[in-house]
GUMI-455354 format. One line per 10 residues: number of its first residue (from 1); for each residue x, y, z of C-alpha. Coordinates in steps of 0.1 Angstrom, whole numbers. Layout:
// residues N
NUM) X,Y,Z; ...;
//
This chain:
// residues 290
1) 0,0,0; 13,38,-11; 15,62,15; 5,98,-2; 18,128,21; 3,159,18; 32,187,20; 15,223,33; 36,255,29; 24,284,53;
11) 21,310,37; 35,342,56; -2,354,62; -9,323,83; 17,329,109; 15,368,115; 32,387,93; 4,418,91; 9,443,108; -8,476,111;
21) 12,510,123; -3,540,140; 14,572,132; 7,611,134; 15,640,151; -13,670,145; -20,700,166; -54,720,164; -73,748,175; -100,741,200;
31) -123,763,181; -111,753,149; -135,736,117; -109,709,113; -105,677,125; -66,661,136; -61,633,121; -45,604,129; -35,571,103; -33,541,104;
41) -15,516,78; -18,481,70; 12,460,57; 8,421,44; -30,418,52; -58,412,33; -91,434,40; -115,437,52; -91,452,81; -106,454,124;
51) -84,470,145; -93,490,183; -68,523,192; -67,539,223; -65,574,238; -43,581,264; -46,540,272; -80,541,267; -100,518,242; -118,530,216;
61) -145,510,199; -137,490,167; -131,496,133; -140,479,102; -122,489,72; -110,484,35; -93,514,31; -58,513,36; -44,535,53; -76,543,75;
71) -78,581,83; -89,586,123; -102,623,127; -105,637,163; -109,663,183; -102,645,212; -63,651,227; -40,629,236; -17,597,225; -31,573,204;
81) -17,536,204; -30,506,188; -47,477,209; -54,451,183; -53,442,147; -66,410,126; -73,409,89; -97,388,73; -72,359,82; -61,358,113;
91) -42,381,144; -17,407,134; 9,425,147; 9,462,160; 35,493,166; 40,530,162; 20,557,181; 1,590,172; -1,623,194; -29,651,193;
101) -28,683,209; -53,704,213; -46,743,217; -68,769,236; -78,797,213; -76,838,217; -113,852,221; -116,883,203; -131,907,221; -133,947,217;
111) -152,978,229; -162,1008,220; -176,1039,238; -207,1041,215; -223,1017,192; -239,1049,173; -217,1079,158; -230,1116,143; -226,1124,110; -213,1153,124;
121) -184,1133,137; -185,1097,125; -148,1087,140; -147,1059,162; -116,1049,191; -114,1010,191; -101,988,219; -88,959,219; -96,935,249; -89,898,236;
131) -80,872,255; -48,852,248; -6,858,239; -21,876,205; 5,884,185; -15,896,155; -48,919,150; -65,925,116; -94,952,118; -120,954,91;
141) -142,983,93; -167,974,70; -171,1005,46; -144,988,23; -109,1012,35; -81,991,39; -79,964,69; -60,981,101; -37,956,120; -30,981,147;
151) -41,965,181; -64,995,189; -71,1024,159; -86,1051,155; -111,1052,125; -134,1076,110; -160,1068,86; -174,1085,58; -203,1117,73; -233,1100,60;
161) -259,1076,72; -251,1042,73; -246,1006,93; -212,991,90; -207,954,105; -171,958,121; -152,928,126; -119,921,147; -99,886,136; -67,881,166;
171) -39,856,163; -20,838,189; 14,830,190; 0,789,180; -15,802,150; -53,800,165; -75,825,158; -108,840,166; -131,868,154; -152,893,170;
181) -182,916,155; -203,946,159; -224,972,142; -215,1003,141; -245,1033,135; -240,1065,118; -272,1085,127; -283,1121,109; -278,1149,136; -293,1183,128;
191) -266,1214,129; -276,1255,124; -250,1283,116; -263,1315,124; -235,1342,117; -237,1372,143; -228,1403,113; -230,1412,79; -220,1443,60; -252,1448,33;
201) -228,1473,15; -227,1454,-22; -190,1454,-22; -193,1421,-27; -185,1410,6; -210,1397,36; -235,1412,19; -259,1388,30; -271,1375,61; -278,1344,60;
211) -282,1305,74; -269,1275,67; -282,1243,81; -295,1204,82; -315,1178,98; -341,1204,105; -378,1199,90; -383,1229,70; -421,1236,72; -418,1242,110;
221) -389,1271,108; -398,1307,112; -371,1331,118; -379,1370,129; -356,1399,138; -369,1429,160; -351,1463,159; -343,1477,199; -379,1487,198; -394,1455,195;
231) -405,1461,163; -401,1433,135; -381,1442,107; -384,1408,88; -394,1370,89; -391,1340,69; -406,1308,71; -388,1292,42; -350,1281,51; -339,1283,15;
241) -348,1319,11; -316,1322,40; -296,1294,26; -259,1307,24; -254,1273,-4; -274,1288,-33; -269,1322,-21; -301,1332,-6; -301,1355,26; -315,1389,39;
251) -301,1417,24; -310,1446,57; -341,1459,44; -369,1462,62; -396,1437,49; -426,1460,46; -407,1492,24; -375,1471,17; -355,1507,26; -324,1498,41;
261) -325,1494,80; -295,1515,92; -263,1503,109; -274,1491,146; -277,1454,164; -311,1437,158; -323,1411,180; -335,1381,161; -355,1346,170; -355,1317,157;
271) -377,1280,158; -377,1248,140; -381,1212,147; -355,1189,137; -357,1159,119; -366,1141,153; -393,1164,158; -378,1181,192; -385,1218,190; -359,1242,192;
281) -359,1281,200; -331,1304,198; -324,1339,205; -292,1360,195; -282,1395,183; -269,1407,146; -246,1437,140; -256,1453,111; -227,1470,94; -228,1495,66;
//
């Protein structure tokens, strides 16, 4: 009788030659949009691939993957290490290590002493109050100037009304960063000039007296003057017959005759509303010159 023996070669699968390697070493913000990420590699196996890591010695469930090498993305700091590996054949072997650190980010923060500016005077002092070791500040003041990377400017915006969203982005010395944001106001404010002479002469000089102002709802204004009498010596109730812009103005003739009033000071009153609708009255003297 022949005796047939069956020779088997063992493939290096079957006695443990995979092995899978941990490896990485990411940093991130704690504030950041992005993941670390850690890899893993397989050598020799055959997928599908399981394999458990742990954080800081702690297990982490398992994985089941094809993809080699399998991406791990975390937010969780710490050093990773590999517990165990197996492909679809059997046990394999594991080594290398991954670490993640996490870094604290700035927090922007900034103040101002309004939130709304006049149009007379739309210029704004900025103050920087983030938290962190900042080591850079980029301003945006949202009325399209150039950014300011100052850590506390001084900005003034254009003299007409508007909203800007202002926006503060700070850097620390890690490279994280954070941004901060407000709305800034700049609200109508009504002004009057009201000179205190003129010189109706027609040298061509302060020949007029007249006003210049804005914010002020016209069909409320009435202005008088009075002579040391009492007496009135004109009135208007339309603020473009005084405008000193398209060269209206009273020329120092009394408004009944229109003779010329002779050189003395006249008293004069004046009332409007402004664009608010708070009332406003105002008394003062004019030196009339000839």
């Amino acid at each position: 009788m022949i005796k047939k023996i069956l020779l088997v070669l063992l493939s290096p699968c079957l006695v443990g030659a995979q092995s899978a390697f941990i490896s990485g070493n990411d940093t991130i913000c704690d504030n950041g949009y992005m993941d670390a990420q850690v890899k893993v590699s397989f050598s020799g196996a055959t997928p599908p691939f399981t394999f458990v890591y742990a954080i800081n010695g702690i297990n982490q469930p398992s994985i089941l993957t094809t993809i080699n090498p399998s991406i791990i993305n975390t937010k969780l700091e710490g050093s990773y290490t590999l517990t165990s590996f197996a492909d679809v054949l059997t046990v394999g072997s594991i080594s290398g290590s991954a670490l993640v650190t996490i870094h604290q980010a700035p927090m922007s923060i900034f103040t101002t002493v309004t939130d709304t500016l006049s149009i007379l005077y739309p210029s704004v002092q900025l103050n920087d109050l983030s938290i962190g070791n900042i080591t850079d500040w980029n301003w945006n003041f949202g009325d399209n100037t150039a950014n300011d990377i100052s850590q506390s400017p001084y900005h003034i915006y254009k003299d007409s009304i508007a909203i800007y969203q202002l926006s503060l982005i700070v850097i620390d010395d890690f490279g994280c960063s954070d941004t901060a944001f407000k709305q800034i106001w700049i609200s109508d404010e009504y002004w009057i000039y009201i000179p205190n002479s003129f010189t109706p002469d027609l040298d061509g000089v302060n020949d007029l007296f007249c006003i210049e102002s804005h914010g002020i709802r016209e069909n409320t204004f009435l202005f008088k003057v009075y002579n040391a009498q009492g007496d009135l010596m004109y009135q208007s109730t339309t603020p473009n017959e005084l405008r000193c812009s398209i060269n209206g103005g009273w020329n120092g003739k009394y408004y009944k005759t229109q003779k010329d009033l002779p050189s003395d000071t006249y008293a004069y009153e004046i009332y409007f509303q402004d664009f608010e609708g708070w009332k406003h009255t105002e008394y003062g003297t004019i030196v009339l010159v000839r």
